[in-house]
N, C-alpha and C positions, 0 to 999 in steps of 0.2 A: 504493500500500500504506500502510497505518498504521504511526505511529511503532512501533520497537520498545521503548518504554521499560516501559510497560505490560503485554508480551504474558504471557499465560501467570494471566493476573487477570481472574475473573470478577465482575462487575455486572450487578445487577438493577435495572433500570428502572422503577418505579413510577410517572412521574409522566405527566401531562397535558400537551394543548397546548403552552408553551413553556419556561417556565423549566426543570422539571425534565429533559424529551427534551432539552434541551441540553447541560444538565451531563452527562449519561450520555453525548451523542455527543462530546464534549469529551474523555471516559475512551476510548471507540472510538478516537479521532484518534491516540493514544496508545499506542494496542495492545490493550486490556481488551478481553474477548470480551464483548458487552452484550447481554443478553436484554430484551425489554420484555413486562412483561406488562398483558395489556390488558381490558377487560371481553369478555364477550360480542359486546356491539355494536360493540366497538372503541372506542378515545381519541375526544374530540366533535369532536378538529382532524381527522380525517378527514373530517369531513362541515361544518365549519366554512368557508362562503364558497363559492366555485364550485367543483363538482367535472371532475376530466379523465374519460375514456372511462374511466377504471378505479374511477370511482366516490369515488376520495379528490381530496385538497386539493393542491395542488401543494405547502403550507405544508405538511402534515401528512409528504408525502414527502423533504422536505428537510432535517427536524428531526429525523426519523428514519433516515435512508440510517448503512449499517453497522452496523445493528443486527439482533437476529432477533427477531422478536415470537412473542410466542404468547397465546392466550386465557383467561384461565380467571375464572370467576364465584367472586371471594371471598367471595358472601353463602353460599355453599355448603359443607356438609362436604368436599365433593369438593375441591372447586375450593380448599379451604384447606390441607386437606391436601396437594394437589398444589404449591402455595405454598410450605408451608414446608418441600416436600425440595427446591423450587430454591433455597430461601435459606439453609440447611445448606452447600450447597457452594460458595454464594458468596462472595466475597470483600468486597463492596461493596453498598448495596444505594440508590438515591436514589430518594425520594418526594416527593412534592409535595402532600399534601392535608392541609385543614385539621388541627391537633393534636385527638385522639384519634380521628379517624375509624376508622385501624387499630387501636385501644383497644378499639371498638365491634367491629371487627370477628373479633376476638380473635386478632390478631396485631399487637398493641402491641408497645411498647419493649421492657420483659420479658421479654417469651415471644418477641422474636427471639434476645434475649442467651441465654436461655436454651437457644437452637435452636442458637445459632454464637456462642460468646465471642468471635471471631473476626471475627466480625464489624463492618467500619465503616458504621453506619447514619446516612444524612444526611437528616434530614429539613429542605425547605426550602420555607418557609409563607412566606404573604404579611406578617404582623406577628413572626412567632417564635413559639414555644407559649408562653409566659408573657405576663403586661400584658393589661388590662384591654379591649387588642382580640387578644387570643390568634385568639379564633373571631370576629372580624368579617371580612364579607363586602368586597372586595376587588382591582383593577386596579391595572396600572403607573400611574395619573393618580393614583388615591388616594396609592400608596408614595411618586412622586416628590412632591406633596405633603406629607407627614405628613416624611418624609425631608429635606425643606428644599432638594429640587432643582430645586424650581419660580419658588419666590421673589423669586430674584439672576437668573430666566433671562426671556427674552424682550424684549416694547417697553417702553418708556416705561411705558405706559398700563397695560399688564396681559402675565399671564406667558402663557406661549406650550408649547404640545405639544411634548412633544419623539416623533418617528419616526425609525426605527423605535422601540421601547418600550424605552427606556433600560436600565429599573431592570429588566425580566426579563432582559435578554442577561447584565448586570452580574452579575447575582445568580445566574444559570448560571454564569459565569466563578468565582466566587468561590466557588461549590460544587464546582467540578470541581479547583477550587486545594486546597480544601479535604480535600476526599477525598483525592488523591494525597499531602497531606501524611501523613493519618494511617494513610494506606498503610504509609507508610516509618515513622511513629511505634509504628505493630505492631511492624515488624522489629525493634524492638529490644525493646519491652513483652509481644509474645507475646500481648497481650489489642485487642481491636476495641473503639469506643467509640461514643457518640450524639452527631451535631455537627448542636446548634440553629441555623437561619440562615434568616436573612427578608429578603424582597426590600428593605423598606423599610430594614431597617439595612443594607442595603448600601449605599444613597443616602447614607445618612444618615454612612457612615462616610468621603464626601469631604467633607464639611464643615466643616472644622476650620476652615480660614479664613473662608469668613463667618460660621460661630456667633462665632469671635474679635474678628473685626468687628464683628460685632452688641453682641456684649455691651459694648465699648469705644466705640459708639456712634458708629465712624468706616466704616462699612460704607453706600457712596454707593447713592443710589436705580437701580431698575433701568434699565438701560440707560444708566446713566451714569459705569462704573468701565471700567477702564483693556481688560478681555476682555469687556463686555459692550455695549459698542457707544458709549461714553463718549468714547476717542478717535478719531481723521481717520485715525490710520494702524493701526489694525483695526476694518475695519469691511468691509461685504457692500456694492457699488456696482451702481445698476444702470444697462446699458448701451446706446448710441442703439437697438438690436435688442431690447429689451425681455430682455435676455438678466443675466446677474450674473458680476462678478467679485468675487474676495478679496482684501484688503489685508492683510497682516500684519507690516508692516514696522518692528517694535518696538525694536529696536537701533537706534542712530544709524547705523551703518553702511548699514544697509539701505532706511532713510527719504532719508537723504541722495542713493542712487543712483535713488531714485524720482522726489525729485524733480527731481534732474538729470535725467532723461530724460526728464520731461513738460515741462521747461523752465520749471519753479518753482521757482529758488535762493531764493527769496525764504520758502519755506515753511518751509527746514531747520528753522531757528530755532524755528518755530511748533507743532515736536512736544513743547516743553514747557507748551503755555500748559494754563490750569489745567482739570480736568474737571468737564464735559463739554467738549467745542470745537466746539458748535455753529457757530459762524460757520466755521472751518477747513472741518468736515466738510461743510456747506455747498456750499463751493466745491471741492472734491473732487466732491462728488455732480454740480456742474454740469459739471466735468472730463470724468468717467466716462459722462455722457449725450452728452456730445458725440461718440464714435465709439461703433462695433459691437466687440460682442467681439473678431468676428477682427482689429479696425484694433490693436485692446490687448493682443493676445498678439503679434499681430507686433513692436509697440513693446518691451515687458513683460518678455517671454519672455525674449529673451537679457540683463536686467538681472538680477542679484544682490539681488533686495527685497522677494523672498515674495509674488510677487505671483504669482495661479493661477488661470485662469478655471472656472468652475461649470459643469463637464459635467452634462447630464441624466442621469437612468438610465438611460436609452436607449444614451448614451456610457459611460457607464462604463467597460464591462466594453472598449471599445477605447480606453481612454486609453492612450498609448506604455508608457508606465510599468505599469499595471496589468496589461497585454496580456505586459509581457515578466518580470513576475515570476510567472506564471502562477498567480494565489490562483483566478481565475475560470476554473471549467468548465462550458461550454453541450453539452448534452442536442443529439442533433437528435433529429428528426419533428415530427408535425404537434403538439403537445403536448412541448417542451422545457422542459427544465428547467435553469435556470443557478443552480448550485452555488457557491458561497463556500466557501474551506475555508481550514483554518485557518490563520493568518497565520505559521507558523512553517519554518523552513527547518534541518536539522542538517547539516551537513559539506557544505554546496553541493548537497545534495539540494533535490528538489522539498517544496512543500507534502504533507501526509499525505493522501490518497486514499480516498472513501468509494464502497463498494459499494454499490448500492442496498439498501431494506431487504427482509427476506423473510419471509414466514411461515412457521413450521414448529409440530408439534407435542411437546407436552414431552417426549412418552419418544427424540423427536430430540436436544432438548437437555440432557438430562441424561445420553446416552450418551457426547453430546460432552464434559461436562462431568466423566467418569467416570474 
């Protein structure tokens, strides 16, 4: 079941593909009853990448479960009209499309305040509606990008992808934060408000430390500061089985009983030498080639040094640890679907539980809604 913190608060779902269906299932997870409304033809993540015997995406069913959809063609009187008596009785409403598209479509900012004072309207675009890329065209590689998330990450040589896509999940998260704030900022103002937010400044809102860096001129090249692969004791090793382990033994505490147990007292010392520690790291990596993973969890394992080896996807979802805080739920048949939910627990409860999603038609949901 869904948290009940939410319940009894209606959202409308406008948005696409990922960032925005997140944020809205984020309000689901929480209790908000979520309608999504979709075109005719449906959202393009239904039919984006392979589809299962039921014609949609596994993506498309995942990002949607617990919500109810419905269809209606905004370019239409109809279908506009049908529009703005679900958004009269909603409480929330999150979009996700370029700034003015619903302007055009003439149900803009305006003419919702106008429909529902009440209303909290999140619209959340790839740049923000303001600046000079308001309406430029758009992915998580451009935002991380332009955001400064790409810069300080990766090799040496050049920055590196981040997957899954960083800056949409974030900027879901930070929409669904947002929303529930100004939920509770009604209850007291009585009045719903417009909250601007772009995937890109959401990157761009961890970065205080290296803009700091930068500007002070002591912000090391990539790949060579203290979390980005700089020092011997965080760093990704890979192993005689062509497999990888993590190091992240950044306390003295914790470096010390590593290398007591790979039988390098000789290293302690050498977690201060200066960065990068190419020669240290060096011999770590020759360390970590000489057994298989499993010889290094065996060793590892029962040591106190942050050390943890790199399960596949494949393992994941039965790491001991993952397996018994139950965040993953697997689907069976021949077509399953394994579910992630949200990482949150209240009073020794389970994670919040997502129904699959359903289609219905609107004089269902606004009976519900009545």
């Amino acid at each position: 079941m869904p948290l009940p913190f939410l319940s009894g608060l209606r959202v409308v779902d406008l948005g696409q593909y990922l960032p925005g269906p997140h944020a809205a299932q984020l309000l689901a997870d929480l209790g908000a009853a979520v309608v999504k409304v979709e075109p005719p033809d449906g959202d393009p993540l239904r039919r984006l990448g392979p589809t299962d015997a039921d014609g949609m995406t596994a993506a498309y069913k995942l990002l949607n479960a617990g919500k109810t959809v419905v269809r209606l063609d905004l370019k239409s009187a109809d279908g506009r009209a049908a529009f703005e008596t679900l958004v009269a009785k909603a409480d929330a409403l999150v979009e996700s499309y370029r700034p003015g598209v619903l302007d055009k479509l003439g149900i803009g900012r305006d003419r919702l305040r106008a429909l529902n004072p009440r209303l909290v309207h999140a619209s959340l675009s790839g740049w923000g509606s303001t600046g000079p890329y308001a309406l430029r065209a758009g992915h998580d590689l451009n935002y991380m990008a332009v955001g400064g998330g790409l810069d300080s990450s990766g090799l040496p040589d050049r920055p590196m992808i981040s997957h899954p896509p960083v800056a949409d999940f974030a900027s879901a998260q930070q929409t669904a934060l947002a929303v529930a704030a100004a939920l509770l900022g009604r209850e007291r103002t009585g009045q719903g408000c417009f909250l601007d937010l772009s995937i890109m400044e959401t990157v761009l809102g961890w970065q205080g430390f290296q803009l700091t860096a930068a500007a002070r001129g002591t912000m090391p090249e990539r790949g060579e500061s203290l979390l980005s692969g700089g020092a011997a004791c965080y760093r990704i090793y890979r192993t005689a089985d062509g497999r990888f382990a993590t190091l992240s033994a950044l306390e003295a505490k914790f470096w010390r009983g590593f290398c007591e147990a790979v039988g390098r007292p000789d290293w302690i010392a050498r977690q201060s030498d200066p960065l990068p520690q190419t020669a240290l790291t060096a011999e770590l990596e020759a360390l970590f080639a000489s057994r298989d993973l499993a010889a290094w969890k065996a060793l590892l394992d029962p040591v106190d040094c942050c050390f943890e080896a790199l399960p596949t996807l494949i393992e994941v979802a039965d790491h001991p640890h993952v397996a018994a805080r139950g965040q993953v739920r697997r689907g069976t048949g021949p077509e399953p679907l394994v579910e992630t939910l949200m990482g949150l627990r209240v009073d020794g409860g389970p994670p919040p539980a997502r129904d699959p999603l359903r289609e219905s038609g609107l004089d269902a949901v606004l009976a519900a809604w009545s």
